[in-house]
C-alpha positions in Angstrom: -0.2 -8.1 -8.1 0.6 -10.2 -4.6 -0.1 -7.3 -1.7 1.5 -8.5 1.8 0.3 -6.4 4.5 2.6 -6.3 8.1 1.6 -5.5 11.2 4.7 -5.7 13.7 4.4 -7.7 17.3 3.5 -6.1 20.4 5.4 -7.9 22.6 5.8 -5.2 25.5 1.8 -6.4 25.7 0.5 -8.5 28.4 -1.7 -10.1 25.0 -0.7 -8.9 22.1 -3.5 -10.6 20.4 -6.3 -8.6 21.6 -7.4 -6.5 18.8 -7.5 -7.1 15.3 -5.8 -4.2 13.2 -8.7 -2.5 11.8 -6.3 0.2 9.7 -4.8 -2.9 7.6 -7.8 -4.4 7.1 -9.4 -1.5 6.4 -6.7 -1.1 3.5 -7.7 -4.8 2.3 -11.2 -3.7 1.7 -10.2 -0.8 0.1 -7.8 -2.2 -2.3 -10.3 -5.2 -3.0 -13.3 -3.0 -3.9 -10.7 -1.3 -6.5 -10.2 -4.8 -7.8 -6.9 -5.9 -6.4 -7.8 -9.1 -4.7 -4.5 -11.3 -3.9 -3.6 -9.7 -0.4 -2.3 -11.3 2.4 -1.5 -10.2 6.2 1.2 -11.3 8.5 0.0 -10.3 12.1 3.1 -11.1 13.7 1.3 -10.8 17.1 0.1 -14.1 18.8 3.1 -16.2 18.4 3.4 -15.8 14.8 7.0 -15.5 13.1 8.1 -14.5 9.8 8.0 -16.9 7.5 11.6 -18.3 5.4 10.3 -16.2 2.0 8.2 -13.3 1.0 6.5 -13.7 -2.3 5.3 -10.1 -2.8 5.2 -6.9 -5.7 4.3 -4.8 -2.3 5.2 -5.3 1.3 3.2 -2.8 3.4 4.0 -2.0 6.9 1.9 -0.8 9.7 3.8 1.2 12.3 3.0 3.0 15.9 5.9 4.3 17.8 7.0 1.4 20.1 6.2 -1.1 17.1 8.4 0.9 14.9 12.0 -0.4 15.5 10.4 -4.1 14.8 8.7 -2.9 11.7 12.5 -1.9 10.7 13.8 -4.9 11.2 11.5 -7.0 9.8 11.9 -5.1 6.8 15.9 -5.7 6.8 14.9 -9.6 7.1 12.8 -9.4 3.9 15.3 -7.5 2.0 17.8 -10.3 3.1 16.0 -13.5 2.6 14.3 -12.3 -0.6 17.4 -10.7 -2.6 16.2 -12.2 -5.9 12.9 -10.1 -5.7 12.5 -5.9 -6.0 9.3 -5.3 -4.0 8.6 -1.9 -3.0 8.4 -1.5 0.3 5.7 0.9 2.0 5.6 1.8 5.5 2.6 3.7 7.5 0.8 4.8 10.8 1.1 6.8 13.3 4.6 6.6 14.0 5.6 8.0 10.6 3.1 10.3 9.7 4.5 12.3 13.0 8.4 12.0 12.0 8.1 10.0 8.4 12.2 10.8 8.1 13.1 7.8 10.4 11.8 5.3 8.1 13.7 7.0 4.6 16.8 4.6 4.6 14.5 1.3 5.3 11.2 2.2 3.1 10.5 3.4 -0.2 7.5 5.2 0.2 6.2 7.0 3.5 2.0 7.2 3.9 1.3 9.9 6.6 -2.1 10.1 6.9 -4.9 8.6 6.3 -3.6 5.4 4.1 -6.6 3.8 1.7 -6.3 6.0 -1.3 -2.5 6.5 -0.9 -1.6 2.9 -1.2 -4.4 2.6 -4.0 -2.5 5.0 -5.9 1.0 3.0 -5.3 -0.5 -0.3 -6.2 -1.6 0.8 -8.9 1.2 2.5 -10.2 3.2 -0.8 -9.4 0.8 -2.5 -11.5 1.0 -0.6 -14.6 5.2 -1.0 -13.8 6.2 2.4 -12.9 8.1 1.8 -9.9 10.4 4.5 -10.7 7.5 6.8 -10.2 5.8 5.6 -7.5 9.6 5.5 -6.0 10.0 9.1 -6.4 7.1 10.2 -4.6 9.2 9.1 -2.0 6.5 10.6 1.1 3.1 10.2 0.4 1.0 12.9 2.3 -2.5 11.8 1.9 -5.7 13.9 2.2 -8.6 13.4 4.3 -11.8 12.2 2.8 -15.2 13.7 4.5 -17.6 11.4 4.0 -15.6 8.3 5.8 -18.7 6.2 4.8 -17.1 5.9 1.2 -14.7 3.4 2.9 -16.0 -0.6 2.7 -16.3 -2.5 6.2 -12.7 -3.8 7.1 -12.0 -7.0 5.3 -12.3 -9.3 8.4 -12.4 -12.4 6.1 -8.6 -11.5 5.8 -7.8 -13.2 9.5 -9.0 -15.6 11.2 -11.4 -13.0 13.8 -12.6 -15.2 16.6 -8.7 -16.0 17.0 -8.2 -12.6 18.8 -9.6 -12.8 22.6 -11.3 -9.5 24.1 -14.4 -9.9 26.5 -17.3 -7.5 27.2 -19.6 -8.6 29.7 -17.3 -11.8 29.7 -19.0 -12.5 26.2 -15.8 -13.1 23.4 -16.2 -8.8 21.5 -14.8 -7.5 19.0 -13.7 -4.3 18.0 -15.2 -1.5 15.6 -14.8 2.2 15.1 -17.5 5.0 13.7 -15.1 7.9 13.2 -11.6 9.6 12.2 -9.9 12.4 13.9 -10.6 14.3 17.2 -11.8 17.8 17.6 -10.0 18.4 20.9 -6.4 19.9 21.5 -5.0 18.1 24.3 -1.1 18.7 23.9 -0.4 15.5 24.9 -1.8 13.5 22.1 -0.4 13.0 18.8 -3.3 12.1 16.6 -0.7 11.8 13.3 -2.5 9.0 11.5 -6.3 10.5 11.4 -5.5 14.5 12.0 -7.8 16.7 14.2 -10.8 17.0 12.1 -13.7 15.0 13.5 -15.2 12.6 10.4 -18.5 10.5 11.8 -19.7 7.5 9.7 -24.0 8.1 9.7 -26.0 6.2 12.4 -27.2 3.9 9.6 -23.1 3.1 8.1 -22.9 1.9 11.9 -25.6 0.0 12.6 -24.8 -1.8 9.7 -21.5 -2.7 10.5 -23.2 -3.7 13.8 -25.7 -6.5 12.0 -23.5 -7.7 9.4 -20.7 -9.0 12.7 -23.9 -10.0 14.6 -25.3 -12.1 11.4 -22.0 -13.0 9.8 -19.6 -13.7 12.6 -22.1 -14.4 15.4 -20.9 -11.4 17.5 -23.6 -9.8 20.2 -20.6 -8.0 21.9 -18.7 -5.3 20.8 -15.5 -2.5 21.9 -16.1 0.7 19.9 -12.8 2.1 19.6 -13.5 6.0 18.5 -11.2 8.5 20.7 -14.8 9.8 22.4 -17.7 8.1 21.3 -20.4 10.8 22.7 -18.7 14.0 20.5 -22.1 14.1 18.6 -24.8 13.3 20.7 -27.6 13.4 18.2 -25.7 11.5 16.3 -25.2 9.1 19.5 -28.7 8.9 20.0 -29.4 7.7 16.6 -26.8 4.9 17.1 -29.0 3.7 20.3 -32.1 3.9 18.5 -30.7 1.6 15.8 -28.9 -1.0 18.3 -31.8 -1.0 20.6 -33.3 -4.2 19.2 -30.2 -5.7 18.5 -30.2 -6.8 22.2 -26.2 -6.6 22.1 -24.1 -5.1 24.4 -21.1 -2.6 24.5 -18.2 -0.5 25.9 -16.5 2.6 24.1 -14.8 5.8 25.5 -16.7 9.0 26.3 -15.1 12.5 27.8 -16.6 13.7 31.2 -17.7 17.1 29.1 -19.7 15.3 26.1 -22.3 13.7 28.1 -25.5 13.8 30.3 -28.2 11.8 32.2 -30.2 11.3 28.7 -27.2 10.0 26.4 -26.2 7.9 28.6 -29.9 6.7 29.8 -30.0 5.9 25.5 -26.4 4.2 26.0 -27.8 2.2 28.9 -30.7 1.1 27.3 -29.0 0.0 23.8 -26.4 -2.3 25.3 -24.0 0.0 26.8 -22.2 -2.1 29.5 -19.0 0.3 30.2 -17.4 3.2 29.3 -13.4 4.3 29.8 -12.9 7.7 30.3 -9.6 9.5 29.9 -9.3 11.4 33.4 -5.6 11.6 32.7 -5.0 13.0 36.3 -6.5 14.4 39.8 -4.9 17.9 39.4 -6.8 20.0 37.6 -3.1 22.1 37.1 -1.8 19.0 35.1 -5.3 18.8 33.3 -4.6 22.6 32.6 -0.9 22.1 31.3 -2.1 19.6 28.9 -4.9 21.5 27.8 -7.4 18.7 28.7 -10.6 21.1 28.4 -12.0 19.5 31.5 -12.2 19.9 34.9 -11.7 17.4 37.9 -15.1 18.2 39.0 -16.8 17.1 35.8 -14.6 13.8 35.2 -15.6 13.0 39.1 -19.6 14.0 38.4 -19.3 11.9 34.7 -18.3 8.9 37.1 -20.8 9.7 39.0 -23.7 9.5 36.7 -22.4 6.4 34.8 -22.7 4.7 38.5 -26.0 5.7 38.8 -27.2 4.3 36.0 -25.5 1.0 36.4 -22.9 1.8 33.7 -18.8 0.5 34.7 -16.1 3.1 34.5 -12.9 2.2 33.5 -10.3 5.4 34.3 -7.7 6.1 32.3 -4.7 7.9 34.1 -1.4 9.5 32.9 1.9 9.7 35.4 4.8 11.9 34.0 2.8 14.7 32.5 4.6 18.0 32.2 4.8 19.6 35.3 4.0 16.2 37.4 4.9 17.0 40.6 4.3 14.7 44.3 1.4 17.5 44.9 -0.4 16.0 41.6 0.1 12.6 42.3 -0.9 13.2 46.0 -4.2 14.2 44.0 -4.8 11.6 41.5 -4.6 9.5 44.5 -7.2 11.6 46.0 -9.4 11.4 42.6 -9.3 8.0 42.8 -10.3 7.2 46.1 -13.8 9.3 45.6 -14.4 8.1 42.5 -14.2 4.4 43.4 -13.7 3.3 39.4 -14.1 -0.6 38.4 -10.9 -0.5 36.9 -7.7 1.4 35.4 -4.9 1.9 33.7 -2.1 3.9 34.8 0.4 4.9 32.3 3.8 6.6 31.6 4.1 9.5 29.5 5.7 8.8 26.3 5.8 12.0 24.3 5.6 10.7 20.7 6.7 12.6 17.1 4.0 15.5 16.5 2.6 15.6 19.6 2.8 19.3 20.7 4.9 18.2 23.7 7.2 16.6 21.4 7.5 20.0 19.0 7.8 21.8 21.4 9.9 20.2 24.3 11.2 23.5 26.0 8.3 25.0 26.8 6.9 22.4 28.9 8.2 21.4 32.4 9.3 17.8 31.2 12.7 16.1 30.1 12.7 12.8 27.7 14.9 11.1 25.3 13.9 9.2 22.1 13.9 5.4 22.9 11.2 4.1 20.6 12.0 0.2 21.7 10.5 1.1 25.6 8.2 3.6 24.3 5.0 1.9 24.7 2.7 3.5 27.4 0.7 0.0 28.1 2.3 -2.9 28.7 3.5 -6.0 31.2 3.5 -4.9 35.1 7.2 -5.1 35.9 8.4 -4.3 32.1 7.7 -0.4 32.4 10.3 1.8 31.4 11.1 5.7 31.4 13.4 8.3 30.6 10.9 11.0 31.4 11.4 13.3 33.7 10.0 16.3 35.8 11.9 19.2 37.9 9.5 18.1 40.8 10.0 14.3 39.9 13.2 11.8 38.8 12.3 8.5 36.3 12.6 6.5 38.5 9.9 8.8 41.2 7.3 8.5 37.9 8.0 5.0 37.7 7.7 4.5 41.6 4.1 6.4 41.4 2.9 4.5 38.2 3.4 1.6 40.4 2.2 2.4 43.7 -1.1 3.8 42.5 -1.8 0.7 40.1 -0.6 -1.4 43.2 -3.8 0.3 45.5 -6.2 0.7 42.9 -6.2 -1.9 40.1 -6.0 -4.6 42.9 -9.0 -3.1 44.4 -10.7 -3.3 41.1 -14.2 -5.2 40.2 -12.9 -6.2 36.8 -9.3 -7.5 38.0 
């Protein structure tokens, strides 16, 4: 059985050769500790192309929304160059598990969920040569397992790590994450790959994720890349204890309302470095819209007490929310001047496939069309695109904004 596992180029991407995928390799691990060994992946991110033949029983395909109309034709280039060979061709992510019907005339089988035991199952029925049958399943709705420690470490042996460049404390990081799903209901968000239930690998799981890429791989610098990071903070706690003697240090993502001075005195003191917080906007009547569960006041106090303890804040902010308006933007702009953040981003709304926005389009002050090619969120300055629009503000206004505020603030920034 000869696996080849995809992941699709980035190039909308200032780097698109950041982050490793941790979802592929975290299929590679799976699929090797169930005894299927002869995997390969094609990251076509950094430069890499396709190669001029595929020689593969199964051709799996990552997929996000903006990485979905490569993903297609990559698959069409296969099928062409490799007539002589019947692979089945499998297709995952985000992207799909919101609206798996785009990808029926280009895949055979559609993963929504969560993907290790899924394309277990299809391997394995490949193997044993019913193709027919694993053909017919056709979408492949995978459930959720609890106890997310069951899965192996992702199979980082499969790439070449230290090829992929992302700095904490200018120190060369990279990237893990300690849990699946997110507990909150922001109606912006379309979690489709890992659901709303919260799953938490132990303290101990972590830790030793930690020491095995500080021993094997030399790492003392790592991005934790869970939603919110702080959701447990007993949990948290326990991570810090563990990490303390480690002497590594650290960034991950909190929300304003999970922490307080004593989490984030533990953070400080086992490594933690910086923290990005989703503020999404100034107006606490966007922040309401979207169902954000927060307040301005506690996203401006959270930045606060990171600051005092020596802690960076990265903001994350959102332009072209439902019911954006020049009032709200007039506020973000406000937000940001008190909260004096190291650094931002400052991104368009994209409503994506099973978002609640997306579902549910006419209930929300907010116009958009499907245009999957320019629907990344982050991406090269000069390259942004929208057809999202407000009654208070035009594409081209949101655009304008996005601009202007990462034109005043990002320049100002510590970070660059």
């Amino acid at each position: 059985m000869k696996i080849l596992l995809i992941n699709p180029n980035s190039g909308f991407l200032i780097d698109d050769k950041v982050f490793p995928s941790l979802g592929i390799l975290y299929l590679s691990a799976y699929l090797k500790k169930n005894g299927y060994h002869d995997i390969e992946l094609l990251d076509l991110n950094g430069g890499h192309v396709l190669p001029g033949s595929v020689d593969a029983d199964i051709v799996g395909f990552y997929s996000n929304t903006p990485q979905f109309p490569k993903a297609v034709d990559i698959a069409k280039k296969i099928k062409n160059i490799n007539k002589a060979k019947d692979p089945l061709y499998v297709i995952g992510g985000p992207h799909v598990s919101g609206k798996p019907q785009d990808a029926f005339e280009d895949f055979d089988i559609i993963v929504t969920g969560e993907g290790e035991m899924a394309l277990l199952d299809i391997v394995r029925k490949k193997a044993a040569g019913k193709d027919r049958e694993a053909r017919e399943a056709r979408v492949v709705n995978n459930s959720y397992v609890k106890d997310i420690d069951h899965f192996p470490f992702p199979d980082r042996d499969l790439i070449d790590v230290r090829s992929y460049k992302y700095f904490v404390n200018e120190k060369l990081a990279t990237t893990l994450i300690t849990s699946r799903g997110c507990p909150f209901s922001c109606n912006f968000c379309a979690n489709n790959a890992w659901g709303k239930t919260l799953r938490m690998r132990s303290a101990r799981n972590v830790f030793e994720e930690v020491y095995m890429l500080k021993e094997k791989y030399g790492y003392d610098s790592f991005m934790f890349f869970d939603d919110t990071m702080t959701v447990n903070k007993k949990r948290m706690a326990a991570i810090c204890d563990l990490l303390k003697d480690l002497r590594v240090v650290y960034r991950c993502f909190i929300r304003s309302d999970t922490v307080d001075m004593d989490i984030m005195k533990k953070m400080k003191s086992s490594g933690c470095v910086e923290v990005g917080i989703g503020i999404e906007s100034g107006s606490q009547r966007i922040l309401d819209i979207v169902q954000k569960g927060e307040t301005v006041e506690q996203n401006l106090k959270a930045v606060r007490l990171c600051h005092s303890l020596g802690i960076r804040v990265k903001g994350f902010f959102v332009i072209g929310l439902p019911g954006e308006n020049e009032e709200s933007i007039r506020e973000t702009i406000e937000f940001l001047d008190k909260a004096e953040l190291e650094d931002i981003d400052v991104t368009i709304y994209k409503p994506y496939p099973g978002s609640h926005i997306y579902r549910n389009k006419k209930d929300f002050d907010i116009k958009f069309e499907d245009d999957y090619e320019h629907a990344w969120y982050k991406g090269k300055p000069g390259d942004y695109m929208t057809t999202v629009s407000t009654k208070g503000l035009s594409s081209d206004d949101i655009l304008r904004f996005r601009d202007k505020i990462e034109k005043i603030f990002k320049n100002e920034s510590k970070l660059g």
